[in-house]
Backbone as CSV, one residue per row, in Angstrom:
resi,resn,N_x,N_y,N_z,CA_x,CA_y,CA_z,C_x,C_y,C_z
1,UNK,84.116,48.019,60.685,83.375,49.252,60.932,82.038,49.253,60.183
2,UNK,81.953,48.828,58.889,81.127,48.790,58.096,79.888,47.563,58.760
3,UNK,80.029,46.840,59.604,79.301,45.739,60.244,78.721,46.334,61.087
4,UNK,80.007,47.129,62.133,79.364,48.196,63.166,78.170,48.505,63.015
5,UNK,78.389,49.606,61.847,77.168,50.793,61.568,76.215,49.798,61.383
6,UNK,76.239,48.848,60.442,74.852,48.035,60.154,74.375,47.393,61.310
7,UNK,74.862,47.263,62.200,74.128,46.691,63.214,73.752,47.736,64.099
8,UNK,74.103,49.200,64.043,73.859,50.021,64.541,71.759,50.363,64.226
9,UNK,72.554,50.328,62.674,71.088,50.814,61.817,70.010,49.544,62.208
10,UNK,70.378,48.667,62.183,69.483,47.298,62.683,68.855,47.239,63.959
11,UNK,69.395,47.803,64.847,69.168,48.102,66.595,68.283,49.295,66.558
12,UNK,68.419,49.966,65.644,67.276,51.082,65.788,66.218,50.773,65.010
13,UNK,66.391,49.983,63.687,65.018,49.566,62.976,64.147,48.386,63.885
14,UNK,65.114,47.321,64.994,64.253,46.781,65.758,63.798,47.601,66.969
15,UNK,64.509,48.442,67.754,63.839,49.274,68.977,62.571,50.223,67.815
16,UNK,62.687,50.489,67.446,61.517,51.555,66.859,60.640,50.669,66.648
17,UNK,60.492,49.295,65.803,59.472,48.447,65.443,58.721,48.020,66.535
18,UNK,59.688,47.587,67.895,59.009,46.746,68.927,57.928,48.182,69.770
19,UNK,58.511,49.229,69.403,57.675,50.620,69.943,56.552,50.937,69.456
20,UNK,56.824,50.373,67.960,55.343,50.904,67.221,54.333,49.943,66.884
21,UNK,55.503,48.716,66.601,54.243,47.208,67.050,54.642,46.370,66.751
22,UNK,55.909,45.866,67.586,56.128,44.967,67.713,57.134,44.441,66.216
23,UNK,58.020,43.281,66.581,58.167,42.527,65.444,60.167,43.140,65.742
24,UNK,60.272,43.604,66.342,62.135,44.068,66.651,63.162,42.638,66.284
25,UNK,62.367,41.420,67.061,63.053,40.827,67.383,63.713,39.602,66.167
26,UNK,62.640,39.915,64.842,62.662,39.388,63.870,63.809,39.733,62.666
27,UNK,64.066,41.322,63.527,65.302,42.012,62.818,66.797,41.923,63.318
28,UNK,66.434,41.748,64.401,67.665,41.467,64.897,68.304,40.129,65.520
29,UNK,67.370,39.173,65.596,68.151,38.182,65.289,68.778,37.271,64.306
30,UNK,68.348,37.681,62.975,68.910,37.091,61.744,70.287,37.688,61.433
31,UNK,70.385,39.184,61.893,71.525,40.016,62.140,72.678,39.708,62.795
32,UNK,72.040,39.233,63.894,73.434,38.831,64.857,73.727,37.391,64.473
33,UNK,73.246,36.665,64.180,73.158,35.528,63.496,74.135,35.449,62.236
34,UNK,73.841,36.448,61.081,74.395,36.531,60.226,76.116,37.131,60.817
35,UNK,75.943,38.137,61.632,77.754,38.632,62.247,78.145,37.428,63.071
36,UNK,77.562,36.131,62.902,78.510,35.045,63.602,78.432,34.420,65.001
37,UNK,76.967,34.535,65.304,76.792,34.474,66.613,75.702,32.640,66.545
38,UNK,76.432,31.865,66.929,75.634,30.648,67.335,73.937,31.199,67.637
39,UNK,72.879,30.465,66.868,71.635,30.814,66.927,71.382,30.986,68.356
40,UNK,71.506,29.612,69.470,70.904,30.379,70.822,71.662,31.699,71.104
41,UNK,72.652,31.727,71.132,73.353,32.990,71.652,72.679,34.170,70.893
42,UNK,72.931,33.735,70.140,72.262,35.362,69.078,70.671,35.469,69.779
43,UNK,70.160,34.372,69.977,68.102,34.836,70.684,68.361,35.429,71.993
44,UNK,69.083,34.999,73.148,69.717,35.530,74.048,70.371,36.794,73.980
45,UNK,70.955,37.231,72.815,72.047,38.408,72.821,70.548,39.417,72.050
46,UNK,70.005,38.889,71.292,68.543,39.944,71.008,67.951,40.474,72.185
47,UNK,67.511,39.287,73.006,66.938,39.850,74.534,67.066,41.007,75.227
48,UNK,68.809,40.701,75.033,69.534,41.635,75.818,69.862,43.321,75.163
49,UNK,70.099,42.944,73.625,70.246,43.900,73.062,68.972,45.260,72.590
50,UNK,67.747,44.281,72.835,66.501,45.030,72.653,65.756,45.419,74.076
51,UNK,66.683,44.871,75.095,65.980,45.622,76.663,66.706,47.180,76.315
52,UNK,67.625,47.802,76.262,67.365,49.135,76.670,66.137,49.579,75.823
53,UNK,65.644,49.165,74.250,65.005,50.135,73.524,63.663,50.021,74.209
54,UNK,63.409,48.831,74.830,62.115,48.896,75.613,61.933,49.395,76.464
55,UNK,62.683,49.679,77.470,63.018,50.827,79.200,62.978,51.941,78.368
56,UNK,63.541,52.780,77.067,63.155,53.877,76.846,61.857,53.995,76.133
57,UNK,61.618,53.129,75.551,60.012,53.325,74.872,59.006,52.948,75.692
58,UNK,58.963,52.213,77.271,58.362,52.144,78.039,57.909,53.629,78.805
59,UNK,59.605,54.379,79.201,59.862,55.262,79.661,58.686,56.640,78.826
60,UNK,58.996,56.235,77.490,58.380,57.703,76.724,56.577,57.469,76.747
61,UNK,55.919,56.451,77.011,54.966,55.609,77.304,54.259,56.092,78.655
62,UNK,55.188,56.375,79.608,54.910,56.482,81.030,53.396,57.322,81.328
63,UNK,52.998,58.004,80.575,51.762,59.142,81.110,50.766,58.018,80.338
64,UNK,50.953,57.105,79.441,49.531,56.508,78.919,48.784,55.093,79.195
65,UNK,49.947,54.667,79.939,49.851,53.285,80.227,48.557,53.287,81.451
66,UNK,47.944,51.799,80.676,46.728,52.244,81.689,46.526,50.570,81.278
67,UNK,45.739,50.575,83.420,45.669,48.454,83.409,44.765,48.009,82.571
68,UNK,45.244,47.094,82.172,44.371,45.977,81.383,43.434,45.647,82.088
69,UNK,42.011,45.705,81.894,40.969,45.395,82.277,41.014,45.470,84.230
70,UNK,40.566,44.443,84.895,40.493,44.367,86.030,41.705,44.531,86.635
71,UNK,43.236,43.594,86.035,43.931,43.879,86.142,44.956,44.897,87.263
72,UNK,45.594,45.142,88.018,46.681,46.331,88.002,48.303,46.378,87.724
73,UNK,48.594,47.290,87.240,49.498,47.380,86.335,50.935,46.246,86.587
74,UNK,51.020,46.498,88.612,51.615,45.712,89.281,51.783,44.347,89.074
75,UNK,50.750,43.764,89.204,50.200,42.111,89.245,50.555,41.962,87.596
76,UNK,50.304,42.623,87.314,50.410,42.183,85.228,51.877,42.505,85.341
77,UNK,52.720,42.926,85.407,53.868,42.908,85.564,54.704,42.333,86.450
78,UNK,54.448,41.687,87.284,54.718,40.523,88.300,54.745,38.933,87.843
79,UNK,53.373,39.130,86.454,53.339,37.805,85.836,54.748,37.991,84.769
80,UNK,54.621,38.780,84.110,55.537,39.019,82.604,57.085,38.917,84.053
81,UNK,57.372,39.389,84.745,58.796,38.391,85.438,58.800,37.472,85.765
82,UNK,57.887,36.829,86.544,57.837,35.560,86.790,58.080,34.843,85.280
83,UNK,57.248,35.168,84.747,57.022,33.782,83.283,58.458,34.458,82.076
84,UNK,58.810,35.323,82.303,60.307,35.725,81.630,61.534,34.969,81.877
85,UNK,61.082,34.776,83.117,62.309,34.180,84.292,62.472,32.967,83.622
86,UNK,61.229,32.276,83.829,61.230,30.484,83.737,61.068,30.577,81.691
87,UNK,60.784,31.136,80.808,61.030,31.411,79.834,62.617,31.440,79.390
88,UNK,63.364,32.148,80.166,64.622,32.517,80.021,65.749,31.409,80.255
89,UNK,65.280,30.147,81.479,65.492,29.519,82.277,65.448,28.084,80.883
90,UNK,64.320,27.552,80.413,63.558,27.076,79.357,64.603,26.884,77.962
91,UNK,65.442,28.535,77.792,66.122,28.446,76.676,67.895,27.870,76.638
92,UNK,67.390,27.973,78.266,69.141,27.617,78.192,69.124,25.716,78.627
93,UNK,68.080,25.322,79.383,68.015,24.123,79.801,67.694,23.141,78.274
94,UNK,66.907,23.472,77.562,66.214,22.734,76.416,66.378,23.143,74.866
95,UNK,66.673,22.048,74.437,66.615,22.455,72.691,66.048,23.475,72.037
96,UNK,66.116,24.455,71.119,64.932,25.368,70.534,64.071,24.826,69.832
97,UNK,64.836,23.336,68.980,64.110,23.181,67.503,62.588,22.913,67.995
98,UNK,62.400,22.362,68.987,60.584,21.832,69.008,59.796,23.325,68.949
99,UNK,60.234,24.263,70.054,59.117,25.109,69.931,59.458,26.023,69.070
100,UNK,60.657,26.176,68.080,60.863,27.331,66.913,60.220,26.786,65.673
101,UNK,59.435,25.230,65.891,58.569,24.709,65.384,57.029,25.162,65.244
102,UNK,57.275,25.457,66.457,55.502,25.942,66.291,55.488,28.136,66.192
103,UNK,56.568,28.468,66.512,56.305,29.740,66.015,55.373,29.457,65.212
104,UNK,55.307,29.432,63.829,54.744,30.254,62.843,53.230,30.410,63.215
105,UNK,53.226,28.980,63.832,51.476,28.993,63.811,51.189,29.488,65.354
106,UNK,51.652,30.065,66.304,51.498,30.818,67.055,51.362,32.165,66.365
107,UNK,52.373,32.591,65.839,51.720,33.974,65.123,50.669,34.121,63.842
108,UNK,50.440,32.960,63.451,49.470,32.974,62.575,48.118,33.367,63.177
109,UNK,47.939,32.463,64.638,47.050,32.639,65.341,46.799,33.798,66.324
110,UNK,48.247,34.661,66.365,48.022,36.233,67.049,47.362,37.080,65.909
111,UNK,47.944,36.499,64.225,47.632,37.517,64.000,46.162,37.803,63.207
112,UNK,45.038,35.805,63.302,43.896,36.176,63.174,43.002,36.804,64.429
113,UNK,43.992,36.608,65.742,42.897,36.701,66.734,42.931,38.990,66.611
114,UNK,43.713,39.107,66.686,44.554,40.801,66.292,43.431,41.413,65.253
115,UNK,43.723,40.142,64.062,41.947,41.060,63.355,41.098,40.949,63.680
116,UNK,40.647,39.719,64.264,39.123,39.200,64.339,38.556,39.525,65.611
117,UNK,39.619,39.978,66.812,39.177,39.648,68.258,38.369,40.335,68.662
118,UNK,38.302,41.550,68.186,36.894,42.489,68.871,35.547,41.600,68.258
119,UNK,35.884,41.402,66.830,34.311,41.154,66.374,34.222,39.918,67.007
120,UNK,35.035,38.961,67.055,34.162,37.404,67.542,33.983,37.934,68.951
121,UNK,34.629,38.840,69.814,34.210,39.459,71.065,32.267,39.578,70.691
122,UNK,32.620,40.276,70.244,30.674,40.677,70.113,29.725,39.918,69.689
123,UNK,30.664,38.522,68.521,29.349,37.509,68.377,29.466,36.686,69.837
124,UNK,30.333,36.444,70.028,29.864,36.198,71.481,29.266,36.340,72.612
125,UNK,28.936,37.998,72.454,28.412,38.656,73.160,26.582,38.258,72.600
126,UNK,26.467,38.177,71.445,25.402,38.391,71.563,24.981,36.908,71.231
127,UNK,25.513,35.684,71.257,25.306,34.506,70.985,25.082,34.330,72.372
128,UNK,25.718,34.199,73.396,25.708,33.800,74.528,25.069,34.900,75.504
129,UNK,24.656,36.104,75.246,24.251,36.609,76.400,24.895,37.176,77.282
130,UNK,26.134,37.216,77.382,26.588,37.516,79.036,27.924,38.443,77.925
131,UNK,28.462,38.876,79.160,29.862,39.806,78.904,31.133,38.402,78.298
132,UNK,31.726,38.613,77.717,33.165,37.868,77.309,34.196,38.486,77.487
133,UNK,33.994,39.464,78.630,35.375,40.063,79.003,36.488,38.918,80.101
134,UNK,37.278,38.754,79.763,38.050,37.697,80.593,38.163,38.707,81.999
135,UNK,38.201,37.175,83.285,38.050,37.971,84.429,39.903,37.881,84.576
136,UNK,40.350,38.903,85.678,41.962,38.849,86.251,42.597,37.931,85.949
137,UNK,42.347,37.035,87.112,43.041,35.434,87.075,43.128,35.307,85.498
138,UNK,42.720,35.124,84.849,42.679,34.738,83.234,43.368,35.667,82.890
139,UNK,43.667,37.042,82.663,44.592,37.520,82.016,45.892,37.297,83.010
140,UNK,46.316,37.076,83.976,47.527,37.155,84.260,48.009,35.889,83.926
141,UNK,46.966,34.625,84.154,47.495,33.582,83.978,47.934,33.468,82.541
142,UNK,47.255,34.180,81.516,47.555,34.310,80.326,48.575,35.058,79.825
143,UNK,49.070,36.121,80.754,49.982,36.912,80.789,51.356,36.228,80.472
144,UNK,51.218,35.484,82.257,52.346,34.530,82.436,52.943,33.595,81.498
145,UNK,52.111,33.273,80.939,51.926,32.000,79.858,53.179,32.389,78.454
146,UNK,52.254,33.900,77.856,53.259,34.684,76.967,54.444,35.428,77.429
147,UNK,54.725,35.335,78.785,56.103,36.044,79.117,56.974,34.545,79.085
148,UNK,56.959,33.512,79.295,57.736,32.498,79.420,57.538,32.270,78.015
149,UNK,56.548,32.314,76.827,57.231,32.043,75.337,58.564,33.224,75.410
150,UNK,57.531,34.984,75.810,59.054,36.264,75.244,60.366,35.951,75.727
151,UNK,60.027,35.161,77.592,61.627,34.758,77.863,62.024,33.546,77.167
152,UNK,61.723,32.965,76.626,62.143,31.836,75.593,62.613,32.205,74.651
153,UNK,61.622,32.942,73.389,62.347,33.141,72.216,61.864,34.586,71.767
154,UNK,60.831,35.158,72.252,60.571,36.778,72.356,60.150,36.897,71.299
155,UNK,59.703,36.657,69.755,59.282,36.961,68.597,57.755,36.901,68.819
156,UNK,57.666,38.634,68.424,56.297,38.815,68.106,55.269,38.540,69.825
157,UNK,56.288,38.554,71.202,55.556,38.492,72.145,54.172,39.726,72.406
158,UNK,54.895,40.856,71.561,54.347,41.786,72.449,52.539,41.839,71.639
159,UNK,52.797,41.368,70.494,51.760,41.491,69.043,50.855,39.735,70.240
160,UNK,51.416,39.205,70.542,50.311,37.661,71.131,50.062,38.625,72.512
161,UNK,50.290,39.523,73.133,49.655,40.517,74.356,48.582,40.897,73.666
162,UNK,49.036,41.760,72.843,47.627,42.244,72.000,46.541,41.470,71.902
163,UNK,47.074,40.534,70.873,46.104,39.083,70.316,45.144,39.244,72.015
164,UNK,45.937,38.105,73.004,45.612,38.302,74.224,44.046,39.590,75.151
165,UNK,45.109,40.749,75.035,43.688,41.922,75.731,43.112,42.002,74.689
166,UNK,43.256,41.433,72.876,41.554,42.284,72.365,40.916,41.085,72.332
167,UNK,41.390,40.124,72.517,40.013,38.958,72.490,39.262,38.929,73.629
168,UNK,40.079,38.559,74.687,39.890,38.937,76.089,38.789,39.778,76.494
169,UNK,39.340,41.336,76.306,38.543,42.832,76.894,38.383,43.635,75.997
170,UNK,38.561,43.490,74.317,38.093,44.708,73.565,39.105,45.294,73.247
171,UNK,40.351,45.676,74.095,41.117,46.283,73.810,41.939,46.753,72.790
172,UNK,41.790,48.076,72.001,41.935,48.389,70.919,43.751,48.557,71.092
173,UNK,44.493,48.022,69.842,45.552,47.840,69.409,46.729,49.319,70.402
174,UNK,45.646,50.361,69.696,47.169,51.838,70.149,46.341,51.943,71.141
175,UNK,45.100,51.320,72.194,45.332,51.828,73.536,46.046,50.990,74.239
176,UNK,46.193,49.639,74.281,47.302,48.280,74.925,48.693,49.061,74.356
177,UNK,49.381,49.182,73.603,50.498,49.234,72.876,51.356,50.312,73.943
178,UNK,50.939,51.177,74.461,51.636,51.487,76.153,52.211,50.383,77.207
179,UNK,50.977,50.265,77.344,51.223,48.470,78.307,51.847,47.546,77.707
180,UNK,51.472,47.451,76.281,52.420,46.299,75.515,54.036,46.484,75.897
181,UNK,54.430,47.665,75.656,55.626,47.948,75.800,56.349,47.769,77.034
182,UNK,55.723,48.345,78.072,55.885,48.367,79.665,56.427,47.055,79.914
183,UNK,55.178,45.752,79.503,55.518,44.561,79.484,56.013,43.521,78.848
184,UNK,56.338,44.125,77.681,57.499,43.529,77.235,59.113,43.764,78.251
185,UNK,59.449,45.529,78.500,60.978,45.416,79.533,60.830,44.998,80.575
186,UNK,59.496,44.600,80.751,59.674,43.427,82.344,60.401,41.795,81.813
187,UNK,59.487,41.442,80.395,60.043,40.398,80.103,61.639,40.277,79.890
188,UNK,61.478,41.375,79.263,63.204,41.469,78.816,64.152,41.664,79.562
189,UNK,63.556,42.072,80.637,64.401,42.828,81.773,65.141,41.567,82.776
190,UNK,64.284,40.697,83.022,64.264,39.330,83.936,65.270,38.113,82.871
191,UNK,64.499,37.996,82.124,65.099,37.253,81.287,67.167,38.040,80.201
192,UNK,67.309,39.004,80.390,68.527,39.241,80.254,69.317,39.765,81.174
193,UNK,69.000,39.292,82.179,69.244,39.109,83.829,70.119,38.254,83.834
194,UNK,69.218,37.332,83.431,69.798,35.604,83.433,70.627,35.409,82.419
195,UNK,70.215,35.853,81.163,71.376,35.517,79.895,72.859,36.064,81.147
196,UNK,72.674,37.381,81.117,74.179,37.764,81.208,75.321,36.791,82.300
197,UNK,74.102,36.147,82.821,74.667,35.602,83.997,75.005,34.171,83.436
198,UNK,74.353,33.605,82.939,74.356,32.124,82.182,74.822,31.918,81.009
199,UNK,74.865,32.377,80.244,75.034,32.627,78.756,75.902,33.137,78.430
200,UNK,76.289,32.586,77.068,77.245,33.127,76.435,77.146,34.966,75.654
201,UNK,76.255,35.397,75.738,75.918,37.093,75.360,77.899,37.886,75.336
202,UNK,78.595,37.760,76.218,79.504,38.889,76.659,80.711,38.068,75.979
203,UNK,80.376,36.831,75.267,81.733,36.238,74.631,82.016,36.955,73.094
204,UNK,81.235,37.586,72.841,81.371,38.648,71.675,80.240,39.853,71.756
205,UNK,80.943,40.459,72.600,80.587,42.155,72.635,80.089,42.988,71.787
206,UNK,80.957,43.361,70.983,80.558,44.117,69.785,79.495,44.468,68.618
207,UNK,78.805,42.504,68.199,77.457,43.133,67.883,76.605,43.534,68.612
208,UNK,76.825,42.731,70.271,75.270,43.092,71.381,75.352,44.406,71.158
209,UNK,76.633,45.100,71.837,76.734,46.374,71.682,76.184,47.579,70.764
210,UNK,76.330,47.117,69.645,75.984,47.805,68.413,74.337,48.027,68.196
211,UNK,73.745,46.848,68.449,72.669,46.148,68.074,71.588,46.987,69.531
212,UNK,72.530,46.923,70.789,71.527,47.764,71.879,71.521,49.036,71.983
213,UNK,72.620,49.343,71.040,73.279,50.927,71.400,71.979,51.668,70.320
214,UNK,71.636,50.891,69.185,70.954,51.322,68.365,69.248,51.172,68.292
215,UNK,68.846,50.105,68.903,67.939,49.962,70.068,67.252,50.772,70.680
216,UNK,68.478,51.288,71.872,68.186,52.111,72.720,67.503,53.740,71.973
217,UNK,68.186,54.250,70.698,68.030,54.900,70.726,66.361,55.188,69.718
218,UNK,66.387,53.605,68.791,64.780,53.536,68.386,63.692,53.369,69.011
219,UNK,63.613,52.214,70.374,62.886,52.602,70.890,62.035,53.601,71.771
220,UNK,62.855,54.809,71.786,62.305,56.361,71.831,61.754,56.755,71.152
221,UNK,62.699,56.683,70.059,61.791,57.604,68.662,60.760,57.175,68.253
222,UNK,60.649,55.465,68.170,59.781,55.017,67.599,58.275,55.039,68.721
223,UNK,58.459,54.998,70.433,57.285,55.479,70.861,56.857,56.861,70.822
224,UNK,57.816,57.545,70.523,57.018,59.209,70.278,56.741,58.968,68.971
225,UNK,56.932,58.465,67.877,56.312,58.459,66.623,54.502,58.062,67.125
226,UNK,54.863,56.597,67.531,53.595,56.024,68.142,51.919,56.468,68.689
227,UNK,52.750,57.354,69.645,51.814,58.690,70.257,51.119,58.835,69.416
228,UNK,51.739,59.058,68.346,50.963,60.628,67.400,50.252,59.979,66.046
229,UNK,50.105,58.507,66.196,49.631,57.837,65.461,48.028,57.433,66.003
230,UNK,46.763,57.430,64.956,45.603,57.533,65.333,45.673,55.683,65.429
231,UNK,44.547,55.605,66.022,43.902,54.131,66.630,44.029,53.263,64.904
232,UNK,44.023,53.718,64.023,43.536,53.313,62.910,44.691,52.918,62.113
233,UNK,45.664,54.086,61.819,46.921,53.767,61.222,47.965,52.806,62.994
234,UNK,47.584,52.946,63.863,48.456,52.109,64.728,48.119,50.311,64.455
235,UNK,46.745,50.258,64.226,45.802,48.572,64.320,47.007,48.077,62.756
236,UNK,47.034,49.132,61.934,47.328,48.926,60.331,48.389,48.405,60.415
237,UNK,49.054,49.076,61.262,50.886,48.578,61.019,51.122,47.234,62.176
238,UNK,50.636,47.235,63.178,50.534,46.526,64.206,50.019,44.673,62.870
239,UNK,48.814,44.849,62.797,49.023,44.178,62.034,49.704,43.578,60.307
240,UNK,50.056,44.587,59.641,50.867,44.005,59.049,51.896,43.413,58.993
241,UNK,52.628,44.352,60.323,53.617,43.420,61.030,53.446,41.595,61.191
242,UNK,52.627,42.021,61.980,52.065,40.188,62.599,51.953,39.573,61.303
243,UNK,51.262,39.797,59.832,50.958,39.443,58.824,52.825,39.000,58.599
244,UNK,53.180,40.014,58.104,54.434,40.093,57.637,55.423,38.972,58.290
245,UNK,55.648,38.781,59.136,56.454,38.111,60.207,55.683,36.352,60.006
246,UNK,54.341,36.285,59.974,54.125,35.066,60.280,54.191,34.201,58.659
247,UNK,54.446,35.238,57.399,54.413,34.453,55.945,55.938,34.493,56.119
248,UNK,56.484,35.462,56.436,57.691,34.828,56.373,58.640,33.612,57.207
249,UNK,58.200,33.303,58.300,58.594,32.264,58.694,57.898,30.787,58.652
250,UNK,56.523,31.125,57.901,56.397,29.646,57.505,57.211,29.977,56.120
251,UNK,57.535,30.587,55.151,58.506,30.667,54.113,59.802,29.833,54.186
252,UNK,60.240,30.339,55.494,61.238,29.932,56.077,61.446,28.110,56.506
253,UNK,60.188,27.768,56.428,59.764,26.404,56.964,60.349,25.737,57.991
């Protein structure tokens, strides 16, 4: 019982995190991991266990979400299934160790582009002359790209979206972080499609359970917290997160 609750409390500290910026998935898979769950199974059983908190923090999201640049909301969410799918597809066909190799320095690199991306946006702008807003094709293809890492191993996908629209189009941290969310339960949504169907997830119930039940109910709270957070304190936590997450897993080595 006492495992229960903690994985209860764990499912809501990751649904609230992935709502407010990202980083859920860092909590809850060391969790299920630690209650006994073979590492792939446990990245798979995260997937699954952190899709409801994203359908409700998508859900509480619904009036702000607005397309990424040229973009429509459709097509950007058409990529994040497609590339979830074959992401999802990726984790069950192939080893983890090569690409749980290069995490760190994937998020190292979300989380200089996260600080730096507006401003090298503008020396660019004014080095070169012309706009540096990425055209469509380039963000979806880029889209696609990061939904097949989230259906792979999902850490810190939604924080490399970000990285992604502010280098890209400018896009400031708490105005994406609607859309971030949206497209993350597409990723999650496709890709624990497939776990349930392929995977071992349903051979021990009880933490998924615990772990989504608690989830479900942070990623609500934690996007109405979100809302009501200014552009300034949202960029703050958004990135410390990314900070936070990427020293600790090169720590981790």
């Amino acid at each position: 019982m006492i495992e229960v609750v903690a994985l209860l409390l764990v499912g809501v500290a990751a649904g609230a995190l992935n709502a407010v910026g990202g980083g859920g998935t860092f909590v809850a898979l060391p969790a299920l991991v630690a209650a006994g769950l073979p590492p792939v199974t446990a990245n798979a059983s995260t997937t699954v266990a952190l899709l409801p908190g994203a359908v409700t923090g998508a859900y509480a999201y619904r009036a702000d979400i607005r397309p990424v640049g040229a973009t429509t909301t459709r097509s950007l969410t058409v990529a994040s299934l497609l590339g979830g799918g074959c992401g999802a597809a990726l984790l069950l066909g192939l080893p983890a160790s090569s690409f749980d190799a290069a995490v760190p320095w994937l998020l190292a690199f979300a989380t200089v582009v996260l600080a730096f991306g507006r401003r090298l946006a503008r020396v660019l702008d004014a080095a070169l002359h012309r706009t540096t807003d990425m055209g469509p094709r380039a963000i979806l293809v880029g889209q696609f790209l990061l939904a097949i890492y989230g259906g792979y191993f999902g850490g810190a996908v939604g924080i490399l979206m970000l990285a992604l629209w502010s280098a890209g189009l400018g896009i400031d941290a708490a105005a994406g972080n609607p859309m971030r969310v949206a497209q993350l339960a597409a990723v999650n949504a496709v890709a624990a499609g497939i776990f349930l169907v392929a995977a071992d997830v349903l051979s021990d119930p009880v933490p998924l359970l615990a772990v989504l039940l608690g989830a479900a109910v942070g990623g609500f709270a934690g996007a109405r917290v979100a809302r009501r957070l200014s552009a300034r304190v949202l960029r703050t936590l958004v990135l410390t997160t990314a900070t936070t997450m990427t020293v600790l897993y090169f720590l981790r080595g």
